[in-house]
N, C-alpha and C positions, 0 to 999 in steps of 0.2 A: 711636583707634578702629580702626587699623589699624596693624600690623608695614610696615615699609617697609624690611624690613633682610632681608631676608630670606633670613635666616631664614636660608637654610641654608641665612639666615642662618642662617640665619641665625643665622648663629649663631656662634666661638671656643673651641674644645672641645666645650662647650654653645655657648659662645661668649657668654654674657650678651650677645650681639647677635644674633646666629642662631641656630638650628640645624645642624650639619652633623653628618654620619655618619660612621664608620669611623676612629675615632680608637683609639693604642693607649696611651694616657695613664697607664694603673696600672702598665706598665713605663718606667725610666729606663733608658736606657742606658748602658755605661760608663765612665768617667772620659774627657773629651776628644772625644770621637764628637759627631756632629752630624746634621744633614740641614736642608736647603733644598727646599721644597717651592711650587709654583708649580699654579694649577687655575682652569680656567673653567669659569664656572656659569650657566644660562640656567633662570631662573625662568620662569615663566607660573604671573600670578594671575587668576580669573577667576569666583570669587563674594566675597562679601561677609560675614562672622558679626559678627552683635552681642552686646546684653551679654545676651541671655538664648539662644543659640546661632543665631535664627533667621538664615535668608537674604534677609531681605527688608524694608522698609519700609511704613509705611501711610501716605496720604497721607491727611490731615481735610479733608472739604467745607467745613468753616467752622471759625475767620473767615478770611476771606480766603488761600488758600495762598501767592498770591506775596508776602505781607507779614511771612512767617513763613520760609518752607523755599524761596524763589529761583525759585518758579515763574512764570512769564507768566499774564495774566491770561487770557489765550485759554485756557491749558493747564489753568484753575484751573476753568474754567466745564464742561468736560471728564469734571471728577472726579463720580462717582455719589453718592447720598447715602450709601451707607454706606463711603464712603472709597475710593482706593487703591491697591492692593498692587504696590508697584517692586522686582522682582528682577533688573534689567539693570543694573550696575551699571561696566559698561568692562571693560578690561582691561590688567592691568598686566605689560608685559614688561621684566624685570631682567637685563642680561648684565653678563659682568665679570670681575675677575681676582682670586684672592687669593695672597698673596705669607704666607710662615711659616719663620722659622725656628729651629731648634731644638737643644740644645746641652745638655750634661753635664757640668756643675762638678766633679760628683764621680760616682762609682756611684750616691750615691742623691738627689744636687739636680740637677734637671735647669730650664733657664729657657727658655721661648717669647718670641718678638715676630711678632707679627702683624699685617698690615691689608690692606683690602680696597680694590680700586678698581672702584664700580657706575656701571652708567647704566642708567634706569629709561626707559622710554617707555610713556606714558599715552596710552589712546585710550578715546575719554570713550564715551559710549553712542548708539547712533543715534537715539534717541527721547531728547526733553527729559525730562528729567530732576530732579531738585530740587541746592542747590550743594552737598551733601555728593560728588555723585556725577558731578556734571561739570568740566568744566575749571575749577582753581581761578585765579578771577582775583584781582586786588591793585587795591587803591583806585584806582590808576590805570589800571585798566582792561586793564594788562597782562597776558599768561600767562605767565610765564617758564620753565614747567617742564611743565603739563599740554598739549603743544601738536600730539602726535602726533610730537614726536623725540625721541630720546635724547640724553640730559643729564650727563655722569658728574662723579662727585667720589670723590676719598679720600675713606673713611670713619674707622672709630675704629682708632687703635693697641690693641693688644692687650698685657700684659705678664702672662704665669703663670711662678708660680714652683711645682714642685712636688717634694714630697721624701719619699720612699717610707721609710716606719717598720717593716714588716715585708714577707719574701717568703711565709713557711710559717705555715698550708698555706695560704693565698693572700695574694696582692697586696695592701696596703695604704696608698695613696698619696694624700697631703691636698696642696693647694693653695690658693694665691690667686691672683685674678685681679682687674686691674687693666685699665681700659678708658677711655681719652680720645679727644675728637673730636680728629683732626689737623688740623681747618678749620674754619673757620665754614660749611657746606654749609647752605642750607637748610632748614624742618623743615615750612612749610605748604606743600602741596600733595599730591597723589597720586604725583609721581613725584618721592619723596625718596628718599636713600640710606639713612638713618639718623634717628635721635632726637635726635642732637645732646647726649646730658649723660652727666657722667660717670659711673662705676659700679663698685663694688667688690665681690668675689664671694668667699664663704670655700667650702670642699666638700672631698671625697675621692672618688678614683677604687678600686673594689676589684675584681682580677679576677683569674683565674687558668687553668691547662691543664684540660680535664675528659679525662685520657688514661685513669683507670682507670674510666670510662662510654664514653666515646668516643672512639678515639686520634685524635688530627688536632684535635680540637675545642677552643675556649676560649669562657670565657665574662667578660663586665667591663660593668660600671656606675660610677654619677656619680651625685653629690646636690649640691648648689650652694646658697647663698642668699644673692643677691644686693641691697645696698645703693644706689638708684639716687639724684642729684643730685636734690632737689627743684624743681621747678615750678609756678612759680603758690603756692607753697607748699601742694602734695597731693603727699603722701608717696605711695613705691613703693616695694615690695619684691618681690622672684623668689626663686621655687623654682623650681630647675632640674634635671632627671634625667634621664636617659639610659640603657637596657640596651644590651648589644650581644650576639650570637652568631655565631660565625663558626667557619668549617672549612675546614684546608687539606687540598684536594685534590690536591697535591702540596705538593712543597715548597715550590716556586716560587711556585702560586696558592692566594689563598684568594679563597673567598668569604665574605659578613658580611649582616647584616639587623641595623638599630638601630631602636628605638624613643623617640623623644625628647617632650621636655613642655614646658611653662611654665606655671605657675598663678602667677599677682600677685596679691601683697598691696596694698589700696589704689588706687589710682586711680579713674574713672568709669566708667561702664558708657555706652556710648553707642545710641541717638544722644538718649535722653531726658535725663540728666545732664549731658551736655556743652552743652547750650540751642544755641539759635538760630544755624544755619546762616548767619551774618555777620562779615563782618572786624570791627565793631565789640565781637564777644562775644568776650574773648579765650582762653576755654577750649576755642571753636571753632578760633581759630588754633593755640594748642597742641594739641590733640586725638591730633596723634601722639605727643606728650610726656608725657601723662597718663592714658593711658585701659588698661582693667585688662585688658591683653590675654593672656588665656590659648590654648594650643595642643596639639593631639598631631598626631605626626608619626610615618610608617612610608617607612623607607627599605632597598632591596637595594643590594649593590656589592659590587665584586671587585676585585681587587690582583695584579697579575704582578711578578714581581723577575725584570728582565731579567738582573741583576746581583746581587754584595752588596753594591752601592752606589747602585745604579737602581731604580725603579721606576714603574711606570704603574699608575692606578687612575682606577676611574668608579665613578660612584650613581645611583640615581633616587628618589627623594623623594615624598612626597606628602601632605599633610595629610590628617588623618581626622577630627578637627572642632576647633573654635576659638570666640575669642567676643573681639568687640571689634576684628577680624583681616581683613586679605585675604587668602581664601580660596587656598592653594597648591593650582593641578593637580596643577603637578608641578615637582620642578626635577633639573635636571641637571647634573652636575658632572665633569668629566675632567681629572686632572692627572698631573703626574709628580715624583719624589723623588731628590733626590742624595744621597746620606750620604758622610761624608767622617769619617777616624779609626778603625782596629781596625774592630769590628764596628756600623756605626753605626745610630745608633736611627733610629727611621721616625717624621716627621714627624705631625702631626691630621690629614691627608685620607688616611692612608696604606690 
């Protein structure tokens, strides 16, 4: 019912875990060249999208709500007869590091390995609430994760290989991507890093210079669709897609704007398909594992090359609507890039 990965993750090019921005994926670089790229990202989530876009929950005067959705019976007697409506729903803060690096077999195989290290802090809502949307606790009464600290874990290894079949007159570079948990992390609660299963992703990146409309300008996109591990035995599947545009204002800098997605195939729609907000329901427990979570996303960012070997870059992110999701204000992201080899290629956050 919600991305906990976020996003951009949330995301590994696309990242079949997040989304992130400013990636220059439909050029390989050449034979030997590399880069090492290292970036902090600090999410803030702070609504809620279900499976038909809304923001909000309804609460039923009858029967009973604390026998159903976690609420206290003081809290149930409360509710008016025509139900209701919970839009407070916490707030989730994601910081963390992602580590990338990137390599050129040949002029046109180039191979990525990627992973991330998040820590999520949940801070549940000031008004009770129902247990979708407060501290998740565990049969014995524990919270191990929803507790108002931050929690971190490695997330999934990342492995693309991609290998560029044409330059003229544009880019044409396919890939697969390959994505495993590096740990057993968690997957019930609000402050997860990740989904936990694994996932395998076919796509093409296609992009090229736009100098005879624009000199300085390029333009590049992604199509993805991605294969996820089964749970519960409910099948998932992702479309993933990405544009990008960007212009260098000098040589040195550019600036970029992406616009990114995810539509699933399969999973639930929640919170009426996933049933009964209890550890005993276990499509509740998996619910971040299962649930059909679609997104778009609008992000700006910039790139300085201190060097031909250095670089620094930032973004800022924001989701423009979702379903099934927690709601991204905004994330943010600063890192830097070292390429090592001739002229070396620039890293996914580049």
């Amino acid at each position: 019912m919600k991305r906990k990965i976020f996003s951009l993750i949330v995301l590994i090019g696309l990242q079949f875990v997040f989304a992130t921005s400013g990636n220059c994926q439909a050029w390989v670089g050449s034979k030997g060249t590399g880069a090492f790229s290292i970036s902090y990202i600090n999410n803030l989530d702070n609504t809620e999208y279900f499976g038909h876009g809304e923001q909000y929950v309804m609460v039923p005067p009858d029967p009973p709500c604390s026998g159903l959705l976690g609420f206290s019976e003081q809290y149930c007697q409360q509710v008016p007869p025509e139900g209701l409506k919970l839009s407070d729903f916490g707030r989730l803060r994601t910081q963390g590091v992602y580590f990338d690096v990137a390599y050129s077999v040949t002029d046109r195989l180039g191979l990525t390995v990627s992973i991330p290290y998040l820590a999520p802090k949940y801070d549940a809502p000031d008004v009770e609430t129902s247990a979708y949307f407060s501290a998740h606790h565990f049969p014995d009464g524990s919270v191990p994760l929803d507790d108002g600290h931050y929690h971190g874990f490695f997330q999934d290894i990342g492995f693309r290989v991609r290998y560029n079949v044409a330059a003229h007159p544009f880019l044409i570079t396919p890939f697969v991507q390959y994505n495993q948990p590096s740990n057993g992390y968690p997957t019930f609660s609000h402050a997860i890093v990740g989904r936990n299963v694994n996932s395998i992703a076919f796509g093409s990146y296609i992009g090229g210079t736009l100098g005879r409309f624009l000199p300085g300008a390029y333009a590049q996109g992604d199509y993805a669709f991605a294969f996820d591990e089964k749970v519960l035995d409910i099948s998932r599947q992702r479309s993933l897609f990405e544009g990008e545009f960007g212009y260098f204002i000098t040589p040195e800098i550019r600036a970029f704007t992406t616009l990114s997605g995810q539509i699933t195939h399969g999973g639930l729609n929640g919170p009426q398909e996933v049933g009964l907000p209890v550890f005993s329901n276990p499509k509740f427990v998996h619910h971040s594992q299962i649930t059909r979570d679609n997104y778009l996303d609008i992000a700006f960012g910039a790139q300085y090359s201190i060097s031909n070997r250095m670089d620094v870059y930032g973004l800022i992110q924001h989701m423009i609507t979702g379903r099934n999701i927690h709601g991204l204000e905004y994330g943010l992201t600063f890192g830097t890039s070292w390429g090592w080899g001739g002229s070396p290629q620039r890293p996914c956050h580049c």
